[in-house]
C-alpha positions as CSV (number, residue, x, y, z in Angstrom):
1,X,-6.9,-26.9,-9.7
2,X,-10.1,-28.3,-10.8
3,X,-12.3,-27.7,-12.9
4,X,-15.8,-26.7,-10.4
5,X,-12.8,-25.0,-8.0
6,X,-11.5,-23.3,-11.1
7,X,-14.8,-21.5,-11.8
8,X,-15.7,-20.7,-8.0
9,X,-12.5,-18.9,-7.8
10,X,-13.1,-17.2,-11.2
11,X,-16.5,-16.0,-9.9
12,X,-14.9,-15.1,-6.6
13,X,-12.2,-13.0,-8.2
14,X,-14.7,-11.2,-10.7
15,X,-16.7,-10.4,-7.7
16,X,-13.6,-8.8,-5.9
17,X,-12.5,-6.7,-8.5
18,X,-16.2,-5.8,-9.2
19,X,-16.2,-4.5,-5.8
20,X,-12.8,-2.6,-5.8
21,X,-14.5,-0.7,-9.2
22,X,-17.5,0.1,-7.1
23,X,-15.2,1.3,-4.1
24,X,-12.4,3.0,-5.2
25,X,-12.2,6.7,-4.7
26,X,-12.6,9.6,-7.4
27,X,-8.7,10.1,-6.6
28,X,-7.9,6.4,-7.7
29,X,-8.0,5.8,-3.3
30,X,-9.0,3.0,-1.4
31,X,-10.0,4.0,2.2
32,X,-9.3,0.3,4.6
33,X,-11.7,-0.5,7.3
34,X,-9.0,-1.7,10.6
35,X,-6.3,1.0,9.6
36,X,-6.3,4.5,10.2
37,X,-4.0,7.9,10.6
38,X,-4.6,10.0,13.5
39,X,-2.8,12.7,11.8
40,X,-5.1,12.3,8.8
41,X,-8.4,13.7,7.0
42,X,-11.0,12.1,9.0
43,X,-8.3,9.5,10.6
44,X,-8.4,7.6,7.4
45,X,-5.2,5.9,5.6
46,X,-6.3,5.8,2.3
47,X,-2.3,5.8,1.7
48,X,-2.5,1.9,3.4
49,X,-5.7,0.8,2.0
50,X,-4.7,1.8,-1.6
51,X,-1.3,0.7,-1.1
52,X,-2.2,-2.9,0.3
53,X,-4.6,-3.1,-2.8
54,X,-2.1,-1.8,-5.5
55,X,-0.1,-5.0,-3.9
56,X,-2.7,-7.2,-4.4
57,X,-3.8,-6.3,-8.1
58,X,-0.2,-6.4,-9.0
59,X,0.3,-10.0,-7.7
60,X,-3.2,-11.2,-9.8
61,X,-1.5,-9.4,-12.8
62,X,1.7,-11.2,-12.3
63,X,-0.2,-14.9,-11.5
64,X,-2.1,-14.0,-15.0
65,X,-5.4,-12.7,-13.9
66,X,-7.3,-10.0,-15.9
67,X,-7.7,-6.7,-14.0
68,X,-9.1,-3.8,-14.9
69,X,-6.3,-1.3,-15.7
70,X,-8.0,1.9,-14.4
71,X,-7.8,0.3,-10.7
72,X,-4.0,-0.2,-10.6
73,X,-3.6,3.2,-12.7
74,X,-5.3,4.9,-10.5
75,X,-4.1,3.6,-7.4
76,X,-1.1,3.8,-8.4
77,X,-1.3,7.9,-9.3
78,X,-3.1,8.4,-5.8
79,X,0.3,7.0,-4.2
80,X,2.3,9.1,-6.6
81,X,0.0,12.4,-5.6
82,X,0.6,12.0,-1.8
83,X,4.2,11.3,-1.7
84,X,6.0,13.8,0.4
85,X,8.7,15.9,-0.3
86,X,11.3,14.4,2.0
87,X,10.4,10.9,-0.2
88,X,8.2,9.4,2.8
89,X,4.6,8.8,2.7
90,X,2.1,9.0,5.8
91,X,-1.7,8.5,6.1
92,X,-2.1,10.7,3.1
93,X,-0.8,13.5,1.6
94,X,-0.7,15.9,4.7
95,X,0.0,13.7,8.0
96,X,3.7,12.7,9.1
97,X,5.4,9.8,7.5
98,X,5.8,6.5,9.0
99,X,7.8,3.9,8.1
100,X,4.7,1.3,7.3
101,X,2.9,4.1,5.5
102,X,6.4,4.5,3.1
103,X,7.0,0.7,2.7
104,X,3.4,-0.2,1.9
105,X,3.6,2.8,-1.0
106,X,7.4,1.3,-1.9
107,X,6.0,-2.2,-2.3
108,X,3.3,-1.1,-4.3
109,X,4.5,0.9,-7.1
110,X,7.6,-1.0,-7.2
111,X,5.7,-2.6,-9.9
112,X,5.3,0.0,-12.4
113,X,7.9,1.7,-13.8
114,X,7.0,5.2,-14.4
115,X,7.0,5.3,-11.0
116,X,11.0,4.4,-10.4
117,X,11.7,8.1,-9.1
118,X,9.1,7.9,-6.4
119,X,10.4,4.3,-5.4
120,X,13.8,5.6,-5.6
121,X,12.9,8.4,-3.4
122,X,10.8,7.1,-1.0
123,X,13.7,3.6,-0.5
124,X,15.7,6.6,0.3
125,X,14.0,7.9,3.4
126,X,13.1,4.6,4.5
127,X,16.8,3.5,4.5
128,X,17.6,6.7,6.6
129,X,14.7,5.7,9.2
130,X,16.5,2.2,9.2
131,X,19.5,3.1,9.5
132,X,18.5,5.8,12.4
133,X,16.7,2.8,14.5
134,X,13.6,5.2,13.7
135,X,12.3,1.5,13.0
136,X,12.2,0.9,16.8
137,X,9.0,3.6,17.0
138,X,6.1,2.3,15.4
139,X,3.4,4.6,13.9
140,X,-0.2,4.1,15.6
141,X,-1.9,3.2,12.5
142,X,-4.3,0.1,13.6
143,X,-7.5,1.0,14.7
144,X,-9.9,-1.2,16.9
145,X,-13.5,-0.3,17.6
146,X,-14.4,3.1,19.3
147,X,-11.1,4.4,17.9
148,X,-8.8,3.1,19.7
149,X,-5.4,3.5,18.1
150,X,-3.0,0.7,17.7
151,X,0.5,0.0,17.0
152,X,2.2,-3.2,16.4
153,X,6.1,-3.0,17.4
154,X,7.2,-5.3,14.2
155,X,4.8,-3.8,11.4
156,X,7.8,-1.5,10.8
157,X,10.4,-4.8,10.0
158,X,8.0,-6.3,8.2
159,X,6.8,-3.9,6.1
160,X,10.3,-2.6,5.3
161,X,11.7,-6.0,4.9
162,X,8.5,-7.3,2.7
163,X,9.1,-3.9,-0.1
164,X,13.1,-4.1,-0.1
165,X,12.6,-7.9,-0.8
166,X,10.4,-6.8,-3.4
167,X,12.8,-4.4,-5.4
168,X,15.6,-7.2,-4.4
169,X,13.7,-9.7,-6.4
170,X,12.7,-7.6,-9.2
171,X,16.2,-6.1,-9.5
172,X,18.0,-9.2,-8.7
């Protein structure tokens, strides 16, 4: 890259990260602006959002970017904290798994190690919605203006086949 491109995306990145320090939760959570749980505290998805940003910190980690450890730490132990029993993952700790919910939170802690049990666990439960067609229901978890509740039909596919790839890649 160039040099005067080089720095502009240095500065840009800083800035990012600056702002994920300013705006992550007490609970190491990030709460996302278009995505929502109906079944959640205040219809947030902090399980989304923190997932999606976990995801993103790891990738700069692995490109060689500095980032400060106490975001992915503490994402990473918010995911951890609201995993539910059956293995699955939903808005947060207390609304109904989904299957997007689950593969985000896969994806994202697939990358850390002392968190193998909870992968393991939660690859578990997503297999079994797979393998039940559960895949075929989406979860409502997009949220336009005025709240209105969204679901896309392949965020399910994607999101399962984007953290099995993942663990295939790391494990292959």
């Amino acid at each position: 890259m160039p040099d005067k491109l080089q720095a502009r995306s240095d500065r840009a990145t800083s800035r990012a990260l600056s702002f994920l320090e300013r705006n992550q939760g007490r609970d190491g959570s990030f709460i996302p602006l278009w995505f929502g749980n109906e079944g959640a505290e205040e219809e947030a998805n902090p399980v989304y959002g923190t997932a999606q940003v976990l995801i993103t910190l790891n990738e700069l980690v692995e490109g060689g970017i500095s980032v400060p450890p106490q975001l992915r730490e503490g994402a990473a132990s918010f995911l951890a904290k609201t995993q539910r029993r059956s293995g699955g993952w939903g808005g947060d700790g207390g609304s109904p798994e989904s299957i997007e919910e689950t593969a985000v939170a896969i994806e994202a802690l697939a990358h850390n190690p002392i968190y193998s049990a909870n992968v393991a666990k939660g690859v578990e439960w997503l297999l079994q919605q797979i393998e039940g067609d559960k895949w075929m229901s989406p979860a409502p978890i997009g949220l336009y203006f005025a709240r209105l509740w969204y679901y896309e039909r392949l965020y399910p596919l994607i999101f399962s086949a984007s953290a099995l790839g993942r663990l295939s890649s790391k494990n292959g």
